[in-house]
N, C-alpha and C positions, 0 to 999 in steps of 0.2 A: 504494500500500500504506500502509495503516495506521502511525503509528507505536509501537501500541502491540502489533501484527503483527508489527514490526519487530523490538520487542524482544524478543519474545514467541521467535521464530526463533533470535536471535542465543542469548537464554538458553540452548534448547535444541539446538543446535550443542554450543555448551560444554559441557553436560552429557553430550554422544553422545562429545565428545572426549575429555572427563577421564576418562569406563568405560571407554571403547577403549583409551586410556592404561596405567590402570589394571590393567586383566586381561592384558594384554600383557605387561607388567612381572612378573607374579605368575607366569604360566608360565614365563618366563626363569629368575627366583628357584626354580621347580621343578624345572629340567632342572638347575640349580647346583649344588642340594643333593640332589638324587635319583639316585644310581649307576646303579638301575637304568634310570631312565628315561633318563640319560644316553649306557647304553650301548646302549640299544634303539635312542637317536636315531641314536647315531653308525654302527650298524652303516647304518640308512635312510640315510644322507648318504653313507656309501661304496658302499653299492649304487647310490643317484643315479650318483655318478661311474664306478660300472664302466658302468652302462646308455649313459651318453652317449659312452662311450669307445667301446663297444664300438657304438655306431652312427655313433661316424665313423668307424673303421675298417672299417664294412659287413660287419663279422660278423651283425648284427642286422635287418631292416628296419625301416620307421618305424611300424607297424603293431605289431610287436613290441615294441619301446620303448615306443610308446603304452600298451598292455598291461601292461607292468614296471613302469612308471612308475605306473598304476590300481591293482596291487596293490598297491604300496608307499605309497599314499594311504588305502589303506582300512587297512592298518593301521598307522600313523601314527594316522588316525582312531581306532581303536581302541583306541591307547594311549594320546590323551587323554581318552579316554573314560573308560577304565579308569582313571588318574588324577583324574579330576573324582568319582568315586565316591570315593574313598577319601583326599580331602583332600592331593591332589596327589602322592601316592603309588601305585607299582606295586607288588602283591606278588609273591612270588618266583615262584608260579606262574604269574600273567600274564606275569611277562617270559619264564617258559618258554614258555608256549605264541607268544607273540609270535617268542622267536628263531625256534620251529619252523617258522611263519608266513615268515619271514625268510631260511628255508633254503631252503625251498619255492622262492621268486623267485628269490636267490643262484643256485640249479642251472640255474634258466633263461635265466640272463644265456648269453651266450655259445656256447647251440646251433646 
């Protein structure tokens, strides 16, 4: 290999790591100062832990979990979505229809 290949490589490394960096950091700073995305998050993180509770204690199969775990990805998904629209911000309406969203799986944990 080349060594101007080389550098060529190495430069853009660095460049893929400092955005990666970068936009990682700025979501973080999002979830900090944003309540409501805050609490959209935290409600997904305690759903996480009912779903894995409740499939080691075999109230769930793994088929099922797999399933809870998809919906709670997809909207997840769609509240950064909904945040990247709106300059790292959810309005009150999206986090309404989000919890609904939220309720929807919550009732499914556990049948």
């Amino acid at each position: 290999m080349k060594l101007t290949t080389r550098i060529m490589l190495i430069s853009l490394s660095a460049i893929t790591f400092a955005t990666l960096s970068a936009s990682a950091s700025a979501e973080t700073e999002w979830q900090k100062q944003h309540p409501r995305r805050a609490e959209v998050n935290h409600r997904l993180a305690n759903q996480d832990k009912r779903i894995h509770q409740e499939r080691k204690e075999g109230e769930i199969g793994k088929q099922k979990a797999r399933e809870l775990h998809q919906q709670d990805r997809a909207i997840r998904q769609q509240e950064r979505a909904d945040a990247r629209q709106n300059h790292g911000h959810i309005t009150k309406q999206e986090q309404k229809t989000l919890n609904q969203e939220e309720n929807t799986v919550s009732k499914e944990i556990g049948k």
